[in-house]
Legacy VTK file of the C-alpha trace (Angstrom):
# vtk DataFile Version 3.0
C-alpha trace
ASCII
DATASET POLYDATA
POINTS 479 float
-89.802 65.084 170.478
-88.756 63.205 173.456
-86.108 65.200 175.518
-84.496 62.570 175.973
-83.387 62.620 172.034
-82.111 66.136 172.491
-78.699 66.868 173.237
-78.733 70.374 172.613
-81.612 72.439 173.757
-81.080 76.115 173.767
-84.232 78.719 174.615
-83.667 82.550 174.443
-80.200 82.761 174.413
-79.035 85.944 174.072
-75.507 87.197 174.491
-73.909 91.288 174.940
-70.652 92.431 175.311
-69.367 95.398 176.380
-67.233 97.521 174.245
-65.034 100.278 175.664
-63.459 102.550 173.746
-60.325 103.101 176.327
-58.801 100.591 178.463
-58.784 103.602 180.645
-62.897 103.484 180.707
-63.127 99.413 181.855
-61.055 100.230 184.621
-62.743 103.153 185.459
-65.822 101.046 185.185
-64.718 98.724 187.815
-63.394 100.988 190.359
-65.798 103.821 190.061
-68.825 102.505 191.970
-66.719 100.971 194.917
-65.739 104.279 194.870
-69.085 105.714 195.100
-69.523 103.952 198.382
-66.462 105.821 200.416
-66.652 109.448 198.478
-69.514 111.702 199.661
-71.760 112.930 197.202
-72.442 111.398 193.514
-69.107 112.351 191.718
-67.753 109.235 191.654
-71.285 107.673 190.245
-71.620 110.778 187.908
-68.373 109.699 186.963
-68.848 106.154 186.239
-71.698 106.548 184.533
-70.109 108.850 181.908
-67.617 105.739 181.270
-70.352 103.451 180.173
-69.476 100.995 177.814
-71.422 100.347 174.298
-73.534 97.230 174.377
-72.884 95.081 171.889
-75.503 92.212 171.260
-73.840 89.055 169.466
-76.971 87.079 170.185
-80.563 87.757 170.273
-82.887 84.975 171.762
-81.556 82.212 169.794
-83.567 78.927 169.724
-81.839 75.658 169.132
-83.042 71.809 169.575
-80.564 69.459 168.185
-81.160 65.567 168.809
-79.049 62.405 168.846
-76.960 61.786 165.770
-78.362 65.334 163.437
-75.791 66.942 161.552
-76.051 70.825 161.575
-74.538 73.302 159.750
-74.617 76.725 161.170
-73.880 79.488 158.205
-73.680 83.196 158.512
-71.547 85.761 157.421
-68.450 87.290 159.917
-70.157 88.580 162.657
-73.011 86.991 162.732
-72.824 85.632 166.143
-71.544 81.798 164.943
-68.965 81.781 167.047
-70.685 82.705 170.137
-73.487 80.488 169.608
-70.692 77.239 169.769
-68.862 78.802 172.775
-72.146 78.835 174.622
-72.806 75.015 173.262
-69.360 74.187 174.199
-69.693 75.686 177.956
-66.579 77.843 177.307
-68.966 81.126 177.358
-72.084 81.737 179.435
-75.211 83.470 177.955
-76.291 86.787 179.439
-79.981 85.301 179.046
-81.509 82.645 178.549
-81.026 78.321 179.080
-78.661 76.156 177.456
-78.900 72.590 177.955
-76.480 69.903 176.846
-76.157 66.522 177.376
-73.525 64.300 176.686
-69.539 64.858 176.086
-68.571 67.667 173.603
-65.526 67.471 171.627
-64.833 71.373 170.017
-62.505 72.518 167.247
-63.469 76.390 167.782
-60.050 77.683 167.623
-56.407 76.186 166.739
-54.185 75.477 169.466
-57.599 75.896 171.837
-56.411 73.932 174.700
-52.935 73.157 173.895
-49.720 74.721 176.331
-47.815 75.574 173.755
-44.355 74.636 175.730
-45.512 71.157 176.305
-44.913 68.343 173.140
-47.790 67.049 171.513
-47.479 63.831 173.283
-48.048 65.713 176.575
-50.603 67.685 174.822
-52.627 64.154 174.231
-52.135 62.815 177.370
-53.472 66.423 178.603
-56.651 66.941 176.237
-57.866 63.735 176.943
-58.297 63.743 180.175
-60.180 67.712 179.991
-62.178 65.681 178.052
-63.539 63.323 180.564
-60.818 60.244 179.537
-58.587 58.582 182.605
-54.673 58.490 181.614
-55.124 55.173 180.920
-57.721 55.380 178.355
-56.057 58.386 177.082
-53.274 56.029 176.475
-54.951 53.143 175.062
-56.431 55.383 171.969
-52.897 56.933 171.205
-51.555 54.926 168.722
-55.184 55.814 166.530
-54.323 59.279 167.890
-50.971 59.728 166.663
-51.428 57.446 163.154
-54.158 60.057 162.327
-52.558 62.808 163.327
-49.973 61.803 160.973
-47.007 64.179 162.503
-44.113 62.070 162.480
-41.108 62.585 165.040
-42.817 66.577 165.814
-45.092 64.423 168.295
-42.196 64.764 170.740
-41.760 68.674 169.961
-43.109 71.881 171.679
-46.249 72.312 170.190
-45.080 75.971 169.991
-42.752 74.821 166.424
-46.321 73.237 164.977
-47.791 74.872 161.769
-51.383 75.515 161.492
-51.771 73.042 159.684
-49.876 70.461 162.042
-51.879 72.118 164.763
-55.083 70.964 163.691
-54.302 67.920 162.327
-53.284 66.786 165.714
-56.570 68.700 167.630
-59.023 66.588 165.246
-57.364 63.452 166.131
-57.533 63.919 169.771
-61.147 65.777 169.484
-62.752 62.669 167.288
-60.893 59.555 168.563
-62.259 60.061 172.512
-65.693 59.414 170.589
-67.415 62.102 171.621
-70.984 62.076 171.931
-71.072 66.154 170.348
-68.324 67.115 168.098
-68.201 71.312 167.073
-65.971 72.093 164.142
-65.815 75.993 163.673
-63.501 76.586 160.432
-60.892 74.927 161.729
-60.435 72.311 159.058
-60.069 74.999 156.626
-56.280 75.146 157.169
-56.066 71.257 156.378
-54.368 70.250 152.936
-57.024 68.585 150.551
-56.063 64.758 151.562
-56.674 65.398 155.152
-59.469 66.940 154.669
-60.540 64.384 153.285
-59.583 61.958 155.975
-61.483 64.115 158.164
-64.983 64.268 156.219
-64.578 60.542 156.328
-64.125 60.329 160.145
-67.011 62.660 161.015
-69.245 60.011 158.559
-68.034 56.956 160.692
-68.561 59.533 163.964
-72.147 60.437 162.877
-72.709 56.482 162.599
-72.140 55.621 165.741
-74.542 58.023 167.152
-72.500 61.323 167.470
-73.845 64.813 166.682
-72.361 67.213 164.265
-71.807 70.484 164.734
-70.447 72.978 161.430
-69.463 76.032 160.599
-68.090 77.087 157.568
-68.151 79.416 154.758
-68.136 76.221 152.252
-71.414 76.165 151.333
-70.916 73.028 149.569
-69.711 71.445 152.955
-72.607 72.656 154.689
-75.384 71.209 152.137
-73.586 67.781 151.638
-72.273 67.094 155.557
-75.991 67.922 157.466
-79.321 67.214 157.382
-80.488 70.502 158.948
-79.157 74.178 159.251
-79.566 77.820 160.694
-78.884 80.720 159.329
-77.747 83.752 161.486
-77.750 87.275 160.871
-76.752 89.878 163.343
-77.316 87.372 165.865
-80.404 86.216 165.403
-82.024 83.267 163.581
-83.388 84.519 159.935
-83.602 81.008 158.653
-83.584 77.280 159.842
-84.762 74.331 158.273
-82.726 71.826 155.143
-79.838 72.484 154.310
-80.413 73.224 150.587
-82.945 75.688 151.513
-81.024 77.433 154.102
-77.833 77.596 152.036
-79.847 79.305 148.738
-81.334 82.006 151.753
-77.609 82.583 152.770
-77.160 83.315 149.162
-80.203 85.228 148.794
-78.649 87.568 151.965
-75.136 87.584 150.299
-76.709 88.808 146.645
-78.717 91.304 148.389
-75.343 92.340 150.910
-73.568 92.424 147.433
-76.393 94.810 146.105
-76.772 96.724 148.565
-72.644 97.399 148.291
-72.530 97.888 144.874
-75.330 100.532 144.565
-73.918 102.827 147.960
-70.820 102.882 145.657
-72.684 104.007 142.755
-74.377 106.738 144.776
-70.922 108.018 145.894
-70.110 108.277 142.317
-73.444 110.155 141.183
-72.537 112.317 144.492
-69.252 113.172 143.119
-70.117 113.976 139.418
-72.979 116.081 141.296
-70.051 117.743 142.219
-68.137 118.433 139.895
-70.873 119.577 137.666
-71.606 122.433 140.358
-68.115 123.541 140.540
-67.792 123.868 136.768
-70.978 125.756 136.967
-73.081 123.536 134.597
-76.291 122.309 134.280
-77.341 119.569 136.339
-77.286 115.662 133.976
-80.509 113.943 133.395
-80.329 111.281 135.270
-81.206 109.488 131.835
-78.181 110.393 130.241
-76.239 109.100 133.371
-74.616 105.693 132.818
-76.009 102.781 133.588
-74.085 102.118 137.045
-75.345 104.912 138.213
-78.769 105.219 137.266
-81.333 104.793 139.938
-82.129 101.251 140.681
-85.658 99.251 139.193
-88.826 99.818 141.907
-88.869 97.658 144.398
-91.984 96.014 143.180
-89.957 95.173 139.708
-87.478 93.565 141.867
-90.252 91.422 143.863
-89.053 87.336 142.963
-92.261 85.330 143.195
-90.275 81.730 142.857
-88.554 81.532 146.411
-86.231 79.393 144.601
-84.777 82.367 142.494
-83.224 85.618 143.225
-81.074 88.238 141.200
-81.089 92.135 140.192
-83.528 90.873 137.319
-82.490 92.462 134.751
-82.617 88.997 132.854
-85.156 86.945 133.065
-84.662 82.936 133.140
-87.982 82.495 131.058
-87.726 78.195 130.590
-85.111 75.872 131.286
-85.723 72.635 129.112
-83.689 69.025 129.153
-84.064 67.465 125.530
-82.925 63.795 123.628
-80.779 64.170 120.590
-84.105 64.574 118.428
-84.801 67.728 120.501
-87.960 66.326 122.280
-88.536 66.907 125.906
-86.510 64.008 127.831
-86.400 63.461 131.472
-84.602 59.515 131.741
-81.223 59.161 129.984
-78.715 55.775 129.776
-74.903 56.320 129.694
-73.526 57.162 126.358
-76.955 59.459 125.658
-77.128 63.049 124.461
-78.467 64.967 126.894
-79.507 68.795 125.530
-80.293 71.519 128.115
-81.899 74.893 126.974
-81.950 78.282 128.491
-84.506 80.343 127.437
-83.772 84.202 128.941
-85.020 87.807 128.163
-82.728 90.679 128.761
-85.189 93.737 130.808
-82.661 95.983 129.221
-79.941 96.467 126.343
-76.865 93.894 128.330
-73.842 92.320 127.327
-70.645 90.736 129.159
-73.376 87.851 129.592
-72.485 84.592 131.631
-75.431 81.588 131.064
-74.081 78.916 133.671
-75.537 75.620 134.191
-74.862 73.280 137.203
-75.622 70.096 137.840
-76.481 68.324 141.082
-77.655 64.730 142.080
-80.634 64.069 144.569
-77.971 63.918 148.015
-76.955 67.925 146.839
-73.762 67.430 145.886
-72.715 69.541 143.147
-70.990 67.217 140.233
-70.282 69.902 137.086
-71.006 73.326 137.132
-70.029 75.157 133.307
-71.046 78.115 130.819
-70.709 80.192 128.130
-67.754 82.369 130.018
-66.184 78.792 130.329
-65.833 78.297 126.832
-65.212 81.869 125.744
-62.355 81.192 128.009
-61.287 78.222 126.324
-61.720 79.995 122.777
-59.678 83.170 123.832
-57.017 80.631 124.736
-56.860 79.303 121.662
-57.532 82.037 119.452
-56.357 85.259 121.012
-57.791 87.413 123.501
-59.222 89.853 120.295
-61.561 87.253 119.067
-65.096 87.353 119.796
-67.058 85.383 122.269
-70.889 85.007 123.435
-69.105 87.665 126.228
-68.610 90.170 123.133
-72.378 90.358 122.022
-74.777 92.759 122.717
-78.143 91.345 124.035
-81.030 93.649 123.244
-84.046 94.914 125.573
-86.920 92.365 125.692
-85.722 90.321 122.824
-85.813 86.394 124.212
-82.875 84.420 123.243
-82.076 80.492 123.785
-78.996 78.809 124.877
-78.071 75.675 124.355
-76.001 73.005 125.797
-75.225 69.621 125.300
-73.291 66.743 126.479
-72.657 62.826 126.135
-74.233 61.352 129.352
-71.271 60.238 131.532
-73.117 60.785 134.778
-73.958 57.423 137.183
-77.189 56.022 138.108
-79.074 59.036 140.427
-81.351 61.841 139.624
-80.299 65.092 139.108
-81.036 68.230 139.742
-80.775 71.740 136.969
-79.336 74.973 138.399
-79.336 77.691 135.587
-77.852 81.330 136.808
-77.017 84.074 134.145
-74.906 87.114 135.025
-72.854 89.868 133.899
-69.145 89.321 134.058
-67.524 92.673 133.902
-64.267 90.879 134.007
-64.019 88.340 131.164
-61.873 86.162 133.126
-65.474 85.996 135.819
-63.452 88.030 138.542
-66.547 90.497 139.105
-69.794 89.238 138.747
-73.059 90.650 138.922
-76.083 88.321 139.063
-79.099 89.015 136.840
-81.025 85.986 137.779
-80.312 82.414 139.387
-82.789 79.613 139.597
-82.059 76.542 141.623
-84.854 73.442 140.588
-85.027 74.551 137.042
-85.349 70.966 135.439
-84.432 67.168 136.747
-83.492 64.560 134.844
-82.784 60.606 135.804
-79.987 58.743 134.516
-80.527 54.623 134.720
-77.844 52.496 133.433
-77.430 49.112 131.164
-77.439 46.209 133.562
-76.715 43.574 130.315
-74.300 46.094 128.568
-72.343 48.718 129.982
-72.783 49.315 133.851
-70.222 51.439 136.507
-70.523 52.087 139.745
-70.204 55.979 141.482
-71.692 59.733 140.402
-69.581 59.412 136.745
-68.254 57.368 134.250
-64.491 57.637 133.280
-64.120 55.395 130.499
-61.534 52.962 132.125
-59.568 50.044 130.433
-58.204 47.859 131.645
-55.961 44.574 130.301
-53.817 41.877 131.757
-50.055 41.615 131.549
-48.466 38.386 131.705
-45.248 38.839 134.370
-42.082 37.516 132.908
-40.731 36.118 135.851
LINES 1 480
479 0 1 2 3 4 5 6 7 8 9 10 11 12 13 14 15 16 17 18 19 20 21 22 23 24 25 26 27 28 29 30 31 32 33 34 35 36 37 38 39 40 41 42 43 44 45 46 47 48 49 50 51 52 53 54 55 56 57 58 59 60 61 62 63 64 65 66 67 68 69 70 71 72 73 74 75 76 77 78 79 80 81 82 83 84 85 86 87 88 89 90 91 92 93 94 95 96 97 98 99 100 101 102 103 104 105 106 107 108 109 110 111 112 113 114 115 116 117 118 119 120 121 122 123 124 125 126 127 128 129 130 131 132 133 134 135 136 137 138 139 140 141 142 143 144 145 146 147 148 149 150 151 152 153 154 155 156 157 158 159 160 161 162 163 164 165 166 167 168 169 170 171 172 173 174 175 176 177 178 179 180 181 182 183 184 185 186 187 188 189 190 191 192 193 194 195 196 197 198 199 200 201 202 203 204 205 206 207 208 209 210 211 212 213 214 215 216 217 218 219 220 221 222 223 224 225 226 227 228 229 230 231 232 233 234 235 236 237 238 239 240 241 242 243 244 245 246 247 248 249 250 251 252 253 254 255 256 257 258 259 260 261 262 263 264 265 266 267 268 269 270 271 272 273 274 275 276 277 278 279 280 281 282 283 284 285 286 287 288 289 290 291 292 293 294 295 296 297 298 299 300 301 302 303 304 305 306 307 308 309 310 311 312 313 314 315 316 317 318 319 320 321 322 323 324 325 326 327 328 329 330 331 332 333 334 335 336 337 338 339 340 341 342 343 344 345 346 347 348 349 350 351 352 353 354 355 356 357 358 359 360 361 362 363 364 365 366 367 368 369 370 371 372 373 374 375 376 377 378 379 380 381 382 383 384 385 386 387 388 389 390 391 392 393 394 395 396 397 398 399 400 401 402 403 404 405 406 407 408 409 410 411 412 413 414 415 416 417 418 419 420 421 422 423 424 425 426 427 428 429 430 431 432 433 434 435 436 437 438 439 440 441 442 443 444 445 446 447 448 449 450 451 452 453 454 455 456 457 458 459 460 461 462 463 464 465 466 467 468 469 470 471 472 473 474 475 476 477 478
């Protein structure tokens, strides 16, 4: 790679802070050793050194080549070190090791109201970010009106950016941030506070900014966002790189880290229950519980061999097994092309490791540029029946699944999807909540099955990812 492509190039960055637990101690810090130097002897030293702050590393020798024009998602959980990691890119932070090279002018959305004086208007505000970012008055001034018709503000242009809501805030920061065409544009959450329409506006503006040559920088917690809008991504964990490459790939890790966050949760909460039964046992002065007749929450978790997933596109507690996942014609032979108007059949063949019920067999659908188009299962229609029906009738939810018994489900649909191929994800889980507000996955498998959908050139064509069965007619004016 020429360097000349890259306009990010980080090597061993690594950044620590130092955490006191007293204001008291920081100042103490900071005085102590000039003290040192006047006082006789080593009390003042002896002193200082029993204020020592706790390091705290937010970055650990983070590696990072971006070129010209890549989009790059950067995904982590809170704390991870995201935020640091931009701040360094951005110049507004310096790393405690390591080099970070950047070339070319950086537009950043890492905080709202970043930049703005509050007491000035947001015309002054404009004028004011423009030029920080490298732009004369004039030019400043010859890009307002695309400034302020984004922006989309209305008569609070010429108020105190102090009376702006969030979501004012940031609608006038993106303007100013994407129409000085940057050549590096870092958005860090920020357009989470936009309303759906702008939003919108702003996907669609970092598109025409990515075609012109600019890089993207993201960071969100919208994991759909971050496989759709780049080509590449990192994940970070406790400051340090645990996974970079695609997108897709690096968003399923991220998931991978959540489940097994989620887990890891779940079952310290379980042993604080066994812990406190324990307890209460002793106290009543009764014979300790087999841990066999303990319930199932709180039974000791499968060997970590059992729990071994050999398909790095899969993970879950595995206590149900995705065995096959099969796309069928209406005949119910194995189909992988489809026209508009076909029925498409999708089976699920799973077996349950143990006795389970509260199941939730979910199928989503994606097409080859990742975005997801229809995700739906059997919770979704026990849902739908309850609705209709009463909450006391019975569901798929309801029944009992028995130990190493295999069982098939099957769905089926009339082909309204557009010309593309597509991709099978097929997840089940336990819903403890039958309205899917705590979930527990058993076993999720992205790449399951792919189908193609082509269309009728002669007969029946559309354009875009689905068909909607328009009409349409003309209607003579009576003038």
């Amino acid at each position: 790679m020429s360097s000349d492509d890259l306009v990010i190039d980080l090597a061993g960055i690594s950044k620590v802070f130092h955490i006191y637990e007293k204001p008291s101690q920081r100042l103490a810090q900071t005085l102590l050793p000039r003290l040192g130097r006047l006082l006789p002897g080593g009390f003042a030293a002896n002193l200082a050194n029993s204020q020592r702050a706790r390091e705290f590393w937010a970055l650990r020798d983070v590696n990072l080549s971006v070129k010209r024009g890549d989009a790059v998602g950067i995904i982590g959980r809170n704390g991870s070190g995201k935020s640091t990691l931009l701040q360094i890119i951005a110049g507004t932070l310096a790393p405690t090791s390591g080099t970070a090279r950047v070339n070319g002018r950086i537009a950043a959305l890492l905080e709202l109201g970043s930049g703005f004086n509050p007491d000035f208007t947001g015309r002054e505000n404009v004028v004011l970010n423009g030029m920080i970012l490298g732009l004369t008055e004039r030019e400043v001034m010859d890009r307002f009106d695309a400034i302020a018709a984004f922006a989309d503000i209305g008569s609070f242009l010429d108020q105190p950016v102090r009376t702006y809501s969030s979501g004012m805030m940031l609608r006038l920061a993106f303007a100013v941030q994407t129409q000085v065409e940057p050549d590096i544009l870092i958005v860090d959450e920020a357009l989470a506070v936009g309303d759906a329409l702008f939003q919108k506006r702003c996907f669609q503006q970092m598109e025409a900014l990515r075609a012109n040559g600019c890089t993207l920088l993201l960071v969100s917690h919208d994991q759909e966002s971050i496989r759709t809008l780049t080509d590449h991504a990192v994940l970070l964990r406790d400051g340090a790189v645990r996974c970079a490459g695609p997108s897709s790939e690096v968003v399923l890790e991220y998931r991978k880290h959540l489940h097994d966050d989620e887990r890891a949760y779940y079952a310290s909460v379980a042993a604080q229950h066994l812990q406190h039964a324990q307890k209460i046992i002793e106290s009543q002065a009764l014979a300790p519980v087999p841990s066999a007749e303990l319930p199932d929450d709180l039974a000791e978790e499968p060997a970590a061999a059992d729990r071994q997933i050999s398909d790095t596109l899969s993970f879950g507690d595995l206590d149900c097994l995705i065995e096959s996942v099969a796309v069928k014609d209406a005949t119910g032979a194995e189909c992988a092309y489809f026209l508009p108007g076909d029925r498409v059949v999708i089976e699920v063949t799973a077996r349950p490791r143990r006795d389970l019920e509260k199941l939730h067999v979910n199928l989503r659908l994606r097409n080859k540029e990742g975005v997801k188009l229809y995700s739906w299962g059997t919770l979704n229609q026990d849902m739908q029946h309850w609705a209709s029906n009463g909450s006391a009738s019975k569901g798929i939810w309801d029944r009992v699944f028995p130990a190493d018994t295999p069982f098939l489900a099957r769905f089926d649909f009339d082909c309204a999807l557009g010309m593309n191929f597509y991709e099978v994800q097929a997840s089940v889980s336990e819903e403890l909540d039958r309205h899917g507000g705590s979930q527990r996955m058993l076993h999720w498998r992205d790449e399951a099955a792919f189908f193609q959908v082509g269309m009728r050139q002669k007969e029946y064509v559309f354009g875009g990812v689905c068909d909607l069965r328009m009409h349409a007619e003309i209607i003579e004016r009576q003038d």
